[in-house]
C-alpha positions as CSV (number, residue, x, y, z in Angstrom):
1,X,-93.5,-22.0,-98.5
2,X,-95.9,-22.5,-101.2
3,X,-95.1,-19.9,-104.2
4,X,-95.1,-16.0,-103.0
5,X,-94.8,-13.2,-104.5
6,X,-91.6,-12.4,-102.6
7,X,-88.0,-12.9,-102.1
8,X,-86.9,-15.1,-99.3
9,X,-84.0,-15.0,-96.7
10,X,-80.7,-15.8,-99.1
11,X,-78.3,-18.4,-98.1
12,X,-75.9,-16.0,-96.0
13,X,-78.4,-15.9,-93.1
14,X,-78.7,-18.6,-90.6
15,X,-82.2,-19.2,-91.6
16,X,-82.7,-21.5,-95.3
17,X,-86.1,-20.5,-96.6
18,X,-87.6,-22.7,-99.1
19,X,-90.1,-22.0,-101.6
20,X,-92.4,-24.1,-103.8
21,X,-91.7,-23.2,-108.1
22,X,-95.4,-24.5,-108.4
23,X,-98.3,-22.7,-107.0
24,X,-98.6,-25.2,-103.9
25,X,-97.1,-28.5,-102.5
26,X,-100.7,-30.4,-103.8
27,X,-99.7,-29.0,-107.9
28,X,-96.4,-31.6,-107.8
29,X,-98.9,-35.1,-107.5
30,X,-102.1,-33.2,-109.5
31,X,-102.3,-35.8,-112.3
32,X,-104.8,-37.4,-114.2
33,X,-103.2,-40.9,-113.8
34,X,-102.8,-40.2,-110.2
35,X,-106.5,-39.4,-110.1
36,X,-107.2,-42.5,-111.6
37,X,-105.1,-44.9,-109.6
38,X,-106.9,-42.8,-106.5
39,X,-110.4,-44.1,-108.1
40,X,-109.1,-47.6,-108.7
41,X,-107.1,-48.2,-105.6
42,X,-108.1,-50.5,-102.7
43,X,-110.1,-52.4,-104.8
44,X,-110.5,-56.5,-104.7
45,X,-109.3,-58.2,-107.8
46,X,-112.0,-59.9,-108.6
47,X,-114.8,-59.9,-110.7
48,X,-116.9,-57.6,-109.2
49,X,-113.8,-55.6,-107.9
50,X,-112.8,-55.3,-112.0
51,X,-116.4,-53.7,-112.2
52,X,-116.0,-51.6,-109.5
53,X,-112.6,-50.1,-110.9
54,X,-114.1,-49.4,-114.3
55,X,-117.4,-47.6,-112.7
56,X,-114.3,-45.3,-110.9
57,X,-112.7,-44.8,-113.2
58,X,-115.4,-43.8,-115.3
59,X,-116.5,-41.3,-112.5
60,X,-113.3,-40.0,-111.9
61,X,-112.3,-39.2,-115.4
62,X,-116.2,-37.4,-115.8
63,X,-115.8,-35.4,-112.7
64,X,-112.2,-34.0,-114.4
65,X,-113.7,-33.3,-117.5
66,X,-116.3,-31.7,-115.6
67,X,-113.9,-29.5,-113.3
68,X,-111.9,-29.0,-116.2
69,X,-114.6,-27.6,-118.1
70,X,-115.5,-25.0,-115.5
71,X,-111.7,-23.8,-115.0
72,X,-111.8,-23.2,-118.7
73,X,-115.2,-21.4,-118.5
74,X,-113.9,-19.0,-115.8
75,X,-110.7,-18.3,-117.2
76,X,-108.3,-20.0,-114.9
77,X,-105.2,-22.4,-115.3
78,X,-105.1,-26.0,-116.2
79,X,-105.0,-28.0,-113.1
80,X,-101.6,-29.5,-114.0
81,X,-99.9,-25.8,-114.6
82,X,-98.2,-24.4,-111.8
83,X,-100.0,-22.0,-111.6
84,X,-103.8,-23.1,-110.1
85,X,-103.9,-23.4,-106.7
86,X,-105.3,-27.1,-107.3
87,X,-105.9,-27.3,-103.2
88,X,-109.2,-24.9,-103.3
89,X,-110.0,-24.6,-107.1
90,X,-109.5,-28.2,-108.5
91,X,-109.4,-30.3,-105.5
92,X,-111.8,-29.6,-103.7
93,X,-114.4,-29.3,-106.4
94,X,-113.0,-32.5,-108.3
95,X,-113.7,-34.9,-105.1
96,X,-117.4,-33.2,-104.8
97,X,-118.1,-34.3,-108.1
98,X,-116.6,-37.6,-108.2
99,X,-118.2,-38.5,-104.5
100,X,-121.5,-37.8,-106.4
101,X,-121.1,-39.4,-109.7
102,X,-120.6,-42.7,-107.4
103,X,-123.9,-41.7,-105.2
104,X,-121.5,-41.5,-102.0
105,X,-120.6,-39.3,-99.5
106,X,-117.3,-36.8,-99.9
107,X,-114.3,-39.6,-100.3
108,X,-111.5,-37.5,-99.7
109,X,-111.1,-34.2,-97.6
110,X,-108.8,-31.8,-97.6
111,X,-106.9,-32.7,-94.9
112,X,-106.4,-36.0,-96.8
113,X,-104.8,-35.0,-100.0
114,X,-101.7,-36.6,-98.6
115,X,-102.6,-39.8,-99.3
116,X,-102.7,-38.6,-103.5
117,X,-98.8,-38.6,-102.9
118,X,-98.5,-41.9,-102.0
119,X,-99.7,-43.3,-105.4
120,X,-96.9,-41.1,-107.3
121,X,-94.5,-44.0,-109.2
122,X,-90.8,-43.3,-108.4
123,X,-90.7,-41.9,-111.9
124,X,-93.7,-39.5,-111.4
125,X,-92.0,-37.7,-108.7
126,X,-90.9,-34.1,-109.4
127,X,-86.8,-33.7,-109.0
128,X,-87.7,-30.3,-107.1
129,X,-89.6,-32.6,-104.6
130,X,-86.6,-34.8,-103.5
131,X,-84.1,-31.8,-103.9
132,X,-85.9,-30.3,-101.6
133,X,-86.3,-32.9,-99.3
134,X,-82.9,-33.9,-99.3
135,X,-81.4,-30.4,-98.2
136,X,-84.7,-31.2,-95.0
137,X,-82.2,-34.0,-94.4
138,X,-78.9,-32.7,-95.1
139,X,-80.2,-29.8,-92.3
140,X,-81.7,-32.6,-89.4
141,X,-78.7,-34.5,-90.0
142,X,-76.1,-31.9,-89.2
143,X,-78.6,-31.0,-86.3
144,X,-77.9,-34.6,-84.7
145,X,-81.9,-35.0,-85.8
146,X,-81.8,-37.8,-87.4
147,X,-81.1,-41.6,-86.2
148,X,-79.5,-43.5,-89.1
């Protein structure tokens, strides 16, 4: 579950409920850098693909500050607290702005902040993440789910 403000099914029942500590699964790979290397990525390396990265970048880290700003303005959480939903509040907004400081159409939807979790670095991701993940496993494996 993403956070709630309730107490889950304890170990002693049949049933292993998990629950986020941040606000949603999107807060654990809401980072600047991450943004960033979303801007820059699938880029040529070349000389016009080096320009094309630092106009990104550039728009990227304008439509933060600008986001940013406006969090601040209303009173609500850093994106990279726990505590934002980042989904509807940063997100969402962020990617609006961005798509228009490059003159472009919306480049990434909601149903495609997956793909911000594939830039994570091995050492970006949060331990919660793969402890979590691993007891997914432990649970398909003693199912007979999963094909080694």
């Amino acid at each position: 579950f993403d956070r709630l403000d309730k107490v889950l099914k304890g170990n002693d029942s049949p049933l292993i409920e998990l629950m986020w500590t941040k606000r949603e699964l999107e807060n654990y790979f809401c980072k600047k850098e991450i943004l960033v290397r979303y801007a820059t990525s699938n880029i040529n390396d070349d000389l016009f693909g080096i320009a094309e990265s630092n106009r990104r970048a550039n728009a990227m880290e304008c439509a933060i500050e600008e986001v940013v700003g406006a969090l601040k303005t209303l009173n609500k959480p850093e994106p990279w607290s726990s505590d934002l939903k980042v989904t509807d509040d940063f997100f969402d907004p962020l990617f609006k702005a961005y798509s228009r400081n490059l003159g472009s159409s919306l480049t990434l939807r909601k149903n495609e902040y997956y793909k911000l979790a594939d830039l994570l670095q091995p050492d970006e991701i949060d331990h919660e993440l793969i402890d979590k993940l691993d007891l997914i496993y432990s649970v398909a494996n003693k199912s007979g789910s999963v094909q080694t």
